[in-house]
C-alpha positions as a printed NumPy array, in Angstrom:
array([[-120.632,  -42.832,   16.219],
       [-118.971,  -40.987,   13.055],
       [-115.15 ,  -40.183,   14.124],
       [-114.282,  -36.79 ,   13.576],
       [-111.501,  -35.755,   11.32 ],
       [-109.457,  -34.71 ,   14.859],
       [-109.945,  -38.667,   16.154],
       [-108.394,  -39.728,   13.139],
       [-104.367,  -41.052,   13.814],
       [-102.612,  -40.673,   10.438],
       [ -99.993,  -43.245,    9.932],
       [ -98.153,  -41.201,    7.418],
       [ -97.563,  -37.2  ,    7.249],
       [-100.776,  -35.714,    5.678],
       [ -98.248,  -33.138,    4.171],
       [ -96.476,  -35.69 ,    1.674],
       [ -96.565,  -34.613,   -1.936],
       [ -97.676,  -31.269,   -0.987],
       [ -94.894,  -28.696,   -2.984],
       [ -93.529,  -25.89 ,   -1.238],
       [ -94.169,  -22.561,   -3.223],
       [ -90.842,  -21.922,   -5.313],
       [ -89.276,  -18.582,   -4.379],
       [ -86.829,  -15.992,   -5.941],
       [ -83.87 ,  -16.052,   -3.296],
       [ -82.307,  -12.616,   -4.724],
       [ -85.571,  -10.929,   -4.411],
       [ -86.162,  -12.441,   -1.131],
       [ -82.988,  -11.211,    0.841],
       [ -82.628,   -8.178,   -1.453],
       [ -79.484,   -8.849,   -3.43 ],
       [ -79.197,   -6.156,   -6.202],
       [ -75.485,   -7.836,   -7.847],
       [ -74.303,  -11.389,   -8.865],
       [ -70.471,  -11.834,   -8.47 ],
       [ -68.343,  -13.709,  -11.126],
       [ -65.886,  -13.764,   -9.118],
       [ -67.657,  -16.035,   -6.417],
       [ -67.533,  -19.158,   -7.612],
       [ -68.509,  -20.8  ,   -4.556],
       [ -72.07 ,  -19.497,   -5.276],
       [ -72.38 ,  -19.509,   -8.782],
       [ -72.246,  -23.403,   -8.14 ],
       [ -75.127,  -23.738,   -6.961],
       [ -76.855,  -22.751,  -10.129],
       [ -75.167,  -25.852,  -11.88 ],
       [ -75.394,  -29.6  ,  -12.187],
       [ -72.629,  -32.224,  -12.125],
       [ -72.162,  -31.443,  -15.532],
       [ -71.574,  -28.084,  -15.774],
       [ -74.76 ,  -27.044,  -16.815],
       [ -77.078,  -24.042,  -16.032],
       [ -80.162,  -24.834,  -13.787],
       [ -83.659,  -23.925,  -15.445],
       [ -85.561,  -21.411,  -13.608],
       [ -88.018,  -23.936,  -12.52 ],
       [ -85.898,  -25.868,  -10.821],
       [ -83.935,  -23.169,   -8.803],
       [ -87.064,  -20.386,   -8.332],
       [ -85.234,  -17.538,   -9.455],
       [ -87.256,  -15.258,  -11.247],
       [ -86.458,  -14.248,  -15.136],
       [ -84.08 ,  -11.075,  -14.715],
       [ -82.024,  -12.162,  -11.943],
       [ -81.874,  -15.819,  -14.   ],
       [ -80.367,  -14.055,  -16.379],
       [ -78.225,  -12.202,  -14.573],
       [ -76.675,  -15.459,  -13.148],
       [ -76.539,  -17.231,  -16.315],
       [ -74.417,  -13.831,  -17.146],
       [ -72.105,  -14.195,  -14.357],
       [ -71.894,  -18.185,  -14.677],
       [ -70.643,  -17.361,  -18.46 ],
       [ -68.086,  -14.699,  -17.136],
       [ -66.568,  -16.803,  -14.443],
       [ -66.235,  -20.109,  -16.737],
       [ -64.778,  -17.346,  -19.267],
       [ -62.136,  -16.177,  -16.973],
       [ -61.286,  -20.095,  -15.503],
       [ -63.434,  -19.73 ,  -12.33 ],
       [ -65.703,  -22.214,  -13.386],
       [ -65.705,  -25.374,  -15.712],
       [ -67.339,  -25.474,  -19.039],
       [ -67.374,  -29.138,  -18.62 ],
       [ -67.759,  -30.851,  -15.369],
       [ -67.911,  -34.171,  -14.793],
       [ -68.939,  -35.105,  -11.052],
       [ -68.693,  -31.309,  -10.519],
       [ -69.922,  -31.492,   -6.796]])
């Protein structure tokens, strides 16, 4: 009388700790140009301090990383942005 692994209830989600595979979000919907002048998404490539994200943590992949780090210098440049943030968002 060995129980199958389909007669097993899990108590918990058998998905926990399982990562989701990191993507590049400009490559996925096709977006060819960052915009300084947006700063409404260029924050969401910093922390509460003002800082850049790593490419790790956001999944972007190393030329459009760039190109936002780029466009995150131009728009802090020009007063869009903070250099220093404290409790940014």
């Amino acid at each position: 009388m060995a129980a199958s692994r389909e007669d097993v209830k899990f108590l918990s989600n058998p998905k926990i700790g399982l990562k989701r595979k990191k993507y590049c979000r400009f490559r996925k919907f096709g977006i060819k140009y960052i915009d300084y002048k947006d700063p409404d998404f260029l924050i969401q490539f910093i922390n509460e301090q003002g800082k850049l994200l790593p490419r790790r943590i956001t999944g972007n992949s190393l030329k459009y990383q760039r190109r936002v780090s780029t466009a995150v210098k131009r728009a802090r440049h020009l007063g869009m942005l903070p250099f220093i943030g404290d409790l940014l968002k």
